[in-house]
C-alpha positions as CSV (number, residue, x, y, z in Angstrom):
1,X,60.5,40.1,94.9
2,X,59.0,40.5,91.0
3,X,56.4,38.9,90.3
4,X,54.3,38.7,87.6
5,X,52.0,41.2,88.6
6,X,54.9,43.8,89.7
7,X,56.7,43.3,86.3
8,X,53.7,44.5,84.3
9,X,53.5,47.8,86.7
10,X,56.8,48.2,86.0
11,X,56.8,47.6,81.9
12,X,53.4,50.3,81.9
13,X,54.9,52.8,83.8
14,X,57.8,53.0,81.9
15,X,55.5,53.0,79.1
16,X,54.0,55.8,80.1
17,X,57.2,58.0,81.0
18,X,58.0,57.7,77.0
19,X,54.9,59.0,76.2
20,X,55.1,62.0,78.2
21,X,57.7,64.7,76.0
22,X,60.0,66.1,78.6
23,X,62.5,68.2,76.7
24,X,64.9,69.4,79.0
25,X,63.0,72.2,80.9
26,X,60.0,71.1,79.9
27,X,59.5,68.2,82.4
28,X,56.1,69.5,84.1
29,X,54.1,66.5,82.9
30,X,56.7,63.6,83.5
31,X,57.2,65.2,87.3
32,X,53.5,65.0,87.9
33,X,53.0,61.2,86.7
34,X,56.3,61.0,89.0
35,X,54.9,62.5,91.9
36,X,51.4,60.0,91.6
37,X,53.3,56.9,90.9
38,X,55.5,57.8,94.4
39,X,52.0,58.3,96.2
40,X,50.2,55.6,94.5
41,X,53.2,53.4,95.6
42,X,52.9,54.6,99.1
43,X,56.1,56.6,99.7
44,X,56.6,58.4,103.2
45,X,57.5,61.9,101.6
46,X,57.5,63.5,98.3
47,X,59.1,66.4,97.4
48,X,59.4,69.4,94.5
49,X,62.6,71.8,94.7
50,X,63.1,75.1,93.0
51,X,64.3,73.5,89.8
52,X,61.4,71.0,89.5
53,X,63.3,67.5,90.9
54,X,61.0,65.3,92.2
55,X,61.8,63.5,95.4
56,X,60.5,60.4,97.2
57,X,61.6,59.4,100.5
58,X,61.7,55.7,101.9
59,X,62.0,55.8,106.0
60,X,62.7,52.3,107.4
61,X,62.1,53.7,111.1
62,X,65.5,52.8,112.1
63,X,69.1,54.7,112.3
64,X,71.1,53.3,109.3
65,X,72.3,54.6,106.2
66,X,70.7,56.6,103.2
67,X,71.2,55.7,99.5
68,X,69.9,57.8,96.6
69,X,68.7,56.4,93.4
70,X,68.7,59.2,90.7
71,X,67.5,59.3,87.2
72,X,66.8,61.9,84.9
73,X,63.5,62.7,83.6
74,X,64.6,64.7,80.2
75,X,65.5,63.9,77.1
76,X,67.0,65.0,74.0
77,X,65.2,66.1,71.0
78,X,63.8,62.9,69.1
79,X,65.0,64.9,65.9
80,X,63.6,64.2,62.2
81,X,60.7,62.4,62.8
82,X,60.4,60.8,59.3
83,X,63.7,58.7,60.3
84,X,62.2,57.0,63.1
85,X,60.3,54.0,62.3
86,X,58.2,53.9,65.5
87,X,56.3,57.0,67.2
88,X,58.9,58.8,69.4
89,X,56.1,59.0,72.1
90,X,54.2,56.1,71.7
91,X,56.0,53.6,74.2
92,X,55.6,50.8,71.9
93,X,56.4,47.1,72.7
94,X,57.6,45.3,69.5
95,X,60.2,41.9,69.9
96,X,60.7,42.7,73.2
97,X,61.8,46.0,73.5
98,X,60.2,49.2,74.4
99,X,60.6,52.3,71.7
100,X,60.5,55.5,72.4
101,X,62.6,58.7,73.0
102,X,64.3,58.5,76.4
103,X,63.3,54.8,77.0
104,X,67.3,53.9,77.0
105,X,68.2,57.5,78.7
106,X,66.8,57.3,81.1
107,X,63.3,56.7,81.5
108,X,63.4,52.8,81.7
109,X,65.8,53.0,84.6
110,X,64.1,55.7,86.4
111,X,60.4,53.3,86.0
112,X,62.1,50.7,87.5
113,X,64.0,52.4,90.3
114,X,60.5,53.6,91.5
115,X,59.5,50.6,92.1
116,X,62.1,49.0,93.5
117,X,62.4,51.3,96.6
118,X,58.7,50.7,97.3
119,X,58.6,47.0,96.8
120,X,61.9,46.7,99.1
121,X,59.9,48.6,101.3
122,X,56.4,46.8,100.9
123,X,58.8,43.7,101.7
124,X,61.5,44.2,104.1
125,X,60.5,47.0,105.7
126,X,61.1,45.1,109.3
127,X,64.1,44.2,108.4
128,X,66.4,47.0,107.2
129,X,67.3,50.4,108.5
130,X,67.9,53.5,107.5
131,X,66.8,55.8,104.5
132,X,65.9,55.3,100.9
133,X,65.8,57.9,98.6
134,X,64.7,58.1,95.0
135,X,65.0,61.3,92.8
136,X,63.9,62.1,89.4
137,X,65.9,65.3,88.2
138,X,65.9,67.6,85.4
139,X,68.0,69.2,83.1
140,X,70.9,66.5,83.2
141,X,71.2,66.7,79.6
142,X,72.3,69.8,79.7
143,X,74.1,70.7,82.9
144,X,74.9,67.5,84.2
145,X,75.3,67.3,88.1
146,X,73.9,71.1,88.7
147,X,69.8,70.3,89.4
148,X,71.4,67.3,91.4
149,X,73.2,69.4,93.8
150,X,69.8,70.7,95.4
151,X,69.0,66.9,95.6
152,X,72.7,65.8,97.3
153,X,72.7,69.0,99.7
154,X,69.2,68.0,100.9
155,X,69.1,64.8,101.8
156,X,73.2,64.0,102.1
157,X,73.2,60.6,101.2
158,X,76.0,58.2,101.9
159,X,75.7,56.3,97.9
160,X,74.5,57.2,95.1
161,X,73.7,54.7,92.0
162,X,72.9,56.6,88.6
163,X,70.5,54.7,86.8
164,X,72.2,55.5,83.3
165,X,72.5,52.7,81.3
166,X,74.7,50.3,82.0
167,X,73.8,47.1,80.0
168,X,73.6,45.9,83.6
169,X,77.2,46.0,84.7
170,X,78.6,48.1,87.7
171,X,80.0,51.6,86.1
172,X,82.3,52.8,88.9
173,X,83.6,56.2,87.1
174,X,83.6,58.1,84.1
175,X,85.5,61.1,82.2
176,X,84.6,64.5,83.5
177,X,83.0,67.3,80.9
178,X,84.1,71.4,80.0
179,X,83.4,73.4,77.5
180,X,86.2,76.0,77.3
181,X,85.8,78.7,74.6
182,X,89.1,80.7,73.3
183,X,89.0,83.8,71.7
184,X,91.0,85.4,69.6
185,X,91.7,89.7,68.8
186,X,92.8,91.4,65.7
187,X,91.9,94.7,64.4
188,X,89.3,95.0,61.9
189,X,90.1,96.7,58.4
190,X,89.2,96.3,54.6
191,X,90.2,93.4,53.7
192,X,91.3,95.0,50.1
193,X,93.8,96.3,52.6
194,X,94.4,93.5,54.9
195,X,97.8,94.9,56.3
196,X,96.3,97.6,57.9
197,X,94.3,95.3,60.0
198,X,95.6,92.2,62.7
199,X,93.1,89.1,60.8
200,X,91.8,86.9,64.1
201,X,91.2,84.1,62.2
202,X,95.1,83.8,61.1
203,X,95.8,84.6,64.9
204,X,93.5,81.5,65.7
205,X,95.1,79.1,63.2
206,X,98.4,79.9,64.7
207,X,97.0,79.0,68.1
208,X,95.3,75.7,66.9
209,X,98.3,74.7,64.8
210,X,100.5,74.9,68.1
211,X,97.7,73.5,70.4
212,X,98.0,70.6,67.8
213,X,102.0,70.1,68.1
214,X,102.0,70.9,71.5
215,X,99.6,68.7,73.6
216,X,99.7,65.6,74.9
217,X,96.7,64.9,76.6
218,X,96.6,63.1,80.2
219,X,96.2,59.7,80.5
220,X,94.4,57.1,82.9
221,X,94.6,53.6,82.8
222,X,90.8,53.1,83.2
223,X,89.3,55.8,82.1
224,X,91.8,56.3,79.0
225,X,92.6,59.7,77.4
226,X,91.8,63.2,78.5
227,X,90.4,64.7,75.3
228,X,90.9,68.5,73.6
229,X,88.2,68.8,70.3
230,X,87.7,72.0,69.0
231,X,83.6,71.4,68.5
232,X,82.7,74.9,66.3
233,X,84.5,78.0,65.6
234,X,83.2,81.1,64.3
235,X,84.5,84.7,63.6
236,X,83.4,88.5,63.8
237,X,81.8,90.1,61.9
238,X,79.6,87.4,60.4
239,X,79.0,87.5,58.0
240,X,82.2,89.3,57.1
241,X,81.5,90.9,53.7
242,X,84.9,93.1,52.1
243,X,85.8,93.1,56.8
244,X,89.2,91.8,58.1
245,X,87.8,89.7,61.2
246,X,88.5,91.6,64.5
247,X,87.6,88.8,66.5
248,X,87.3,84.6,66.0
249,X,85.6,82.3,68.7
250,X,86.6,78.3,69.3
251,X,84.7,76.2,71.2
252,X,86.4,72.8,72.6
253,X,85.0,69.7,73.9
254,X,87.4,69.0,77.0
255,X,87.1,65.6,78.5
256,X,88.6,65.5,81.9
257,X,90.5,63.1,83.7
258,X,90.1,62.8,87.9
259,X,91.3,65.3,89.8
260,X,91.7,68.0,86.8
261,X,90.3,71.3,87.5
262,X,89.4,74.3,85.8
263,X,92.5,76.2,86.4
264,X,94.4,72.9,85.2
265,X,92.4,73.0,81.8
266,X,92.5,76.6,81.2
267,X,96.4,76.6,82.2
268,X,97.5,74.6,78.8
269,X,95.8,77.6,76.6
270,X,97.8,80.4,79.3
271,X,101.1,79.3,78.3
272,X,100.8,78.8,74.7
273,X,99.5,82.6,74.5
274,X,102.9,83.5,76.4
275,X,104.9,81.5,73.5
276,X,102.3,83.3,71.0
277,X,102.8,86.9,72.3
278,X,106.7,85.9,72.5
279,X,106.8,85.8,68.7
280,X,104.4,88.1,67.8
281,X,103.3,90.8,70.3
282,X,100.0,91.8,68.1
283,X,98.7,88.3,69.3
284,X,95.9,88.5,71.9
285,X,93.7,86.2,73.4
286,X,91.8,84.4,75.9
287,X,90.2,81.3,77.7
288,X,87.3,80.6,79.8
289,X,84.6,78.1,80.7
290,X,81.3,78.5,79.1
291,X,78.7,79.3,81.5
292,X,75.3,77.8,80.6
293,X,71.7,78.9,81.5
294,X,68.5,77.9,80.9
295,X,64.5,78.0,82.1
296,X,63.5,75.2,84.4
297,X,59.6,74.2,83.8
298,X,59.0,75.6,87.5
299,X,60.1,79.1,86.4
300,X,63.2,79.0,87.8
301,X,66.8,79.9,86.2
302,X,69.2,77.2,85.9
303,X,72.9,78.6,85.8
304,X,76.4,77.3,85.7
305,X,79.8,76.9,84.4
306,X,79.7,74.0,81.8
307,X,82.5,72.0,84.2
308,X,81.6,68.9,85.3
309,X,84.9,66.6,87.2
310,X,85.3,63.1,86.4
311,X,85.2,60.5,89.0
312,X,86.3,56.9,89.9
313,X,86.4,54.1,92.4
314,X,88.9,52.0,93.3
315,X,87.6,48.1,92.1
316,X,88.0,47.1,96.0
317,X,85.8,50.2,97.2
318,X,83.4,48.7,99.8
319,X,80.1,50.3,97.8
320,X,81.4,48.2,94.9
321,X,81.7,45.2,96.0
322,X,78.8,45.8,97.8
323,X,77.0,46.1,94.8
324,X,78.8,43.6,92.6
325,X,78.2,40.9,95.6
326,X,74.1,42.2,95.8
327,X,73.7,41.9,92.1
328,X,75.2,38.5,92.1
329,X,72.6,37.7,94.8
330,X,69.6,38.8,92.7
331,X,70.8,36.3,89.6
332,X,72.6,38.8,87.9
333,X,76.3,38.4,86.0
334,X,78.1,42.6,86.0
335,X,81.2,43.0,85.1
336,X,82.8,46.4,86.4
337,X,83.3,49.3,83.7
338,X,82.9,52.8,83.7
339,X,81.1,55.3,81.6
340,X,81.9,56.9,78.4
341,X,79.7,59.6,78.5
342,X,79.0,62.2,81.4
343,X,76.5,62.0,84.1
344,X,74.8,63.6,87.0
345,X,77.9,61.6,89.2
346,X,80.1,64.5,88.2
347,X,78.6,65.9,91.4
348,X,77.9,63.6,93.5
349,X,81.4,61.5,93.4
350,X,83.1,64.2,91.9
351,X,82.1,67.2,93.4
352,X,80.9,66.0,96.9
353,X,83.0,63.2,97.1
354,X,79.9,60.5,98.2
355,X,80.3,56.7,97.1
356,X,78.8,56.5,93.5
357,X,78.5,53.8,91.2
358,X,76.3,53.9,87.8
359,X,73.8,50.9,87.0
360,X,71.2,51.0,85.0
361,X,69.0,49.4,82.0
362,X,69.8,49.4,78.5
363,X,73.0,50.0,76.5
364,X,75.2,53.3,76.2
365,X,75.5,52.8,72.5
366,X,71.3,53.6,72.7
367,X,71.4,57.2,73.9
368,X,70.1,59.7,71.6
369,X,69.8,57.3,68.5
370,X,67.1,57.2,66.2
371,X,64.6,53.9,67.2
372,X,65.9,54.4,70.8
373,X,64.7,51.3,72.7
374,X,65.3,49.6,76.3
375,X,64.8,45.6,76.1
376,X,62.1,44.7,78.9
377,X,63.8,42.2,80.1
378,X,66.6,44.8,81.1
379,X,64.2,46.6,82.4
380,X,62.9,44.0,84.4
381,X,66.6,43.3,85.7
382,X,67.6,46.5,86.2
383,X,64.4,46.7,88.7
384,X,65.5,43.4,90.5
385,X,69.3,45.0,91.0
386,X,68.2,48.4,92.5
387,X,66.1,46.2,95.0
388,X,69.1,44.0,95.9
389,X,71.5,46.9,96.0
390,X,69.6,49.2,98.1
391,X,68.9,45.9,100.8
392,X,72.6,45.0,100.9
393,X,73.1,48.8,101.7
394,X,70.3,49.0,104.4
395,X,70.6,45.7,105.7
């Protein structure tokens, strides 16, 4: 399946991809080397949507099933530049491993899921049936699982593997993400004369310091604790010169558990303002999910609520073994886990319910570090798995 010649392609292409910046919304020049590595490659149809995914399709000519491979194209900001001891952008090769910002997340993945599906196709393409579709998406670090909607309502596959890394095990779930913010009201005065005003920063502790004896978050034996932590917290006016604050903001970091909903999240915060407002009627406040927007690099708005559901599947699920048995095939050894972080899965498993597991290059302990790197042989690996997983599927 890899030879020697394919492995190079593979190792300068992903080269290439970390030397392209792609800031979140600013993925124009990754999605065109995209778009010419899926013609250059040969696939049947290529595709742009509104918010600038790029979509290759693989058509084996018979009726069968369709698997999507999806990996991000942005990246996060590569930071202080004096701290990193290679060029961000340079896609250097040193000891093995490529450096580079988004090498690890995800760019190493999404080089070697390219050219899986078209060597699978180059080399089985009598044999299998059915659809192969690979999608490079934007904005996942920011709104993960919204761009991938257009991709999942499109083409309606029946899996999905997310080429996050995975230090080449099987990630069959992961904890869901929401950002709920909770405000707080008073009533401004002089704060020489503080008793003629309602301070919303006292009215905030006394919400925080019940929030703290009062919950106990939810619990799943794989994917652990559901997690509450209050991220920033700021108050009106600001500055707030000689001005009893009239208003304070807190931002938490929710970490959901499967099957939690918005309503489920926001509920805890309803019922401790009842017990609030119960011993102090002056107490006012409210929760809500942060909505999120931003510019896509085709011009088009990208806009949301900052929710995104966890997900898992059973051990037994038939895509997983699938995947554990094709891996095995290809000379592989993954163990089944599931992700810490949050991923574009939050839609597809859990939002629209399809079959999704997680493999990719790299580690998860790599993402958004200084020096990020992706080992080439990982690289080369993850390439040989996305081949063997997609064939046991379209077999």
């Amino acid at each position: 399946m890899l030879n020697q010649e394919r492995a190079d392609f593979v190792i300068r292409l992903a080269q290439k991809m970390v030397q392209c910046s792609s800031l979140s919304g600013q993925e124009g020049d990754l999605a065109r080397l995209v778009r010419q590595t899926m013609e250059h490659l040969g696939y049947d149809e290529i595709g742009t949507d509104r918010y600038g995914n790029v979509i290759g399709k693989i058509d084996f000519g018979r009726p069968g099933k369709t698997i999507l491979l999806e990996g991000h194209m942005d990246h996060v900001d590569p930071g202080d530049l004096s701290k990193w001891t290679v060029d961000p952008y340079g896609g250097v090769i040193q000891d093995g491993k490529l450096y580079g910002r988004g090498a690890s997340d995800m760019k190493g993945s999404l080089a070697a899921m390219l050219a899986a599906a078209a060597y699978l196709k180059a080399d089985k393409c009598d044999e299998l049936s059915g659809t192969l579709i690979v999608a490079a998406t934007v904005h996942e670090e920011c709104f993960e699982g919204v761009a991938s909607r257009e991709v999942g309502e499109a083409y309606k596959p029946d899996f999905v593997v997310i080429g996050e890394a995975s230090s080449l095990d099987v990630k069959r779930g992961q904890r869901g993400r929401a950002e709920v913010v909770v405000e707080t009201y008073g009533k401004s005065a002089h704060s020489s004369n503080p008793e003629k005003g309602i301070n919303a920063i006292k009215q905030m502790m006394s919400l925080l310091a019940r929030l703290n004896e009062r919950y106990i978050p939810p619990y799943d034996a794989v994917l652990g604790h559901g997690i509450l932590e209050v991220t920033d917290i700021i108050s009106h006016p600001y500055p707030g010169a000689s001005v009893v604050p009239d208003r304070c903001r807190v931002t938490f970091d929710r970490r959901l558990l499967v099957g939690e909903t918005e309503e489920d999240v926001l509920r805890v915060f309803h019922k401790l303002f009842e017990e609030l407002r119960r011993q102090d009627p002056s107490f006012q406040a409210r929760a809500f999910i942060a909505t999120g927007e931003a510019s896509c690099y085709t011009g088009e708005t990208i806009r949301a609520p900052r929710f995104a559901p966890g997900w898992l599947l059973d051990d037994d699920h038939p895509f997983v073994t699938k995947a554990m048995a094709a891996l095995e095939s290809a000379g592989l050894s993954p163990k089944l886990s599931h992700y810490a972080f949050c991923t574009n899965g939050s839609y597809y498993a859990g939002k629209a319910g399809i079959p999704t597991i997680g493999f990719g290059a790299s580690h998860e302990y790599l993402a958004h570090v200084i020096d990020e790197y992706v080992e080439v042989g990982q690289l080369i690996s993850a390439c040989k798995g996305y081949y063997a997983i997609c064939q046991g599927v379209l077999i």
